[in-house]
Every structure is written in C-alpha cells, then in structure tokens.
N, C-alpha and C positions, 0 to 999 in steps of 0.2 A: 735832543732836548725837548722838542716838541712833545713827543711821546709820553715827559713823563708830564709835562702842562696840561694834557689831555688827562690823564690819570688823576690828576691834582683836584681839576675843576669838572671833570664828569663822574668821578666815582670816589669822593671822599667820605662815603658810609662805608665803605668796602676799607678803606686807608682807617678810619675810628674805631672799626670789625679789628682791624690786627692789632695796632694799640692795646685794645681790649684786653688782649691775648696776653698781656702779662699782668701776673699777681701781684699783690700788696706790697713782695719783697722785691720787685720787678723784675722774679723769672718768667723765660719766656712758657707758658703754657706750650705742650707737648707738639700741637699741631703747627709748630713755629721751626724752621730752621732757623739756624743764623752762620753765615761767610763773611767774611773779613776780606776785603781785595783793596791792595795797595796804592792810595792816591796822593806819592810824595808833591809837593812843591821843589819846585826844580829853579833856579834862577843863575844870572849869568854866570855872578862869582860870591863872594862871602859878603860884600860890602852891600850890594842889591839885596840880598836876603835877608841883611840888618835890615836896611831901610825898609824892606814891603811888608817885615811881619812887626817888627818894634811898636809901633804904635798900637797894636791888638794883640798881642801878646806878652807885652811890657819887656821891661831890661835884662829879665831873668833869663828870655828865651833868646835875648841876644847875645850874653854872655855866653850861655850854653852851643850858638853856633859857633861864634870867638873859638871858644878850647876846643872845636870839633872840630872847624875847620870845614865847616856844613854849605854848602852850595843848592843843595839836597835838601829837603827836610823831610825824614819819617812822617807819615800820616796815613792813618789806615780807617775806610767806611767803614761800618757795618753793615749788612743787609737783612731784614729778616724777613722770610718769604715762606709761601706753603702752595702746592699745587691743587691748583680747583677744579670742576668740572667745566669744560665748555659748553 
C-alpha cells in the first residue's frame, strides 16, 4: 500500500497524464490498456454481508444477497496502464 501512496503524492502529473487519455465519450485513447482483476468482498456469512454493505449500497443490494445467498460479493477493479520508458 505504501507503493501506491508514493505514486499518489510523488507523481500525480504522471496519474492526470493518464486521465487525460480518454476522450469526450470516455474511450480510452490507444496507448491505454485496461484488465479487470477480481476484488470480491468476502464475509463470514449472509447476515454480516447485509450488515457491512446495507448502509452504502442500500436495500436493493441486500435483497439481491437475500435471493443469492451471497457471503461473497462480485466486484471487479479496473486497471488502466501503459508501459513507459525508464
């Protein structure tokens, strides 16, 4: 975590430079990749994962654990990166 604090607060022209990178319609311009890696919320059992996300993602997404049956919950980054010269 440090690593990316240093990122954050040493090189935010560099982080506003990628930004940049997408258009109007908010594709990413060419020199962008983008990966998707899987960062579910995990919790003990159905009843704990009402409680921790309810209040910030309202009733809707508690119901939806309800009928799933979710301990689990799907959620996926984005990443969008490009390789530079060192």
């Amino acid at each position: 975590m440090d690593h990316f604090k240093s990122i954050y607060t040493t090189r935010a022209a560099n982080y506003h430079e990628l930004i940049a990178a997408e258009d109007v319609d908010g594709n990413l311009l060419r020199e962008l990749e983008r990966s998707e890696i899987r960062t579910d919320y995990q919790f003990k059992n159905i009843a704990d994962a009402i409680q921790k996300t309810e209040f910030f993602f309202g009733p809707e997404l508690s119901e939806v654990i309800r009928r799933n049956s979710w301990s689990r919950l799907p959620e996926w980054t984005g990443l969008w990166h490009k390789e530079t010269e060192k």
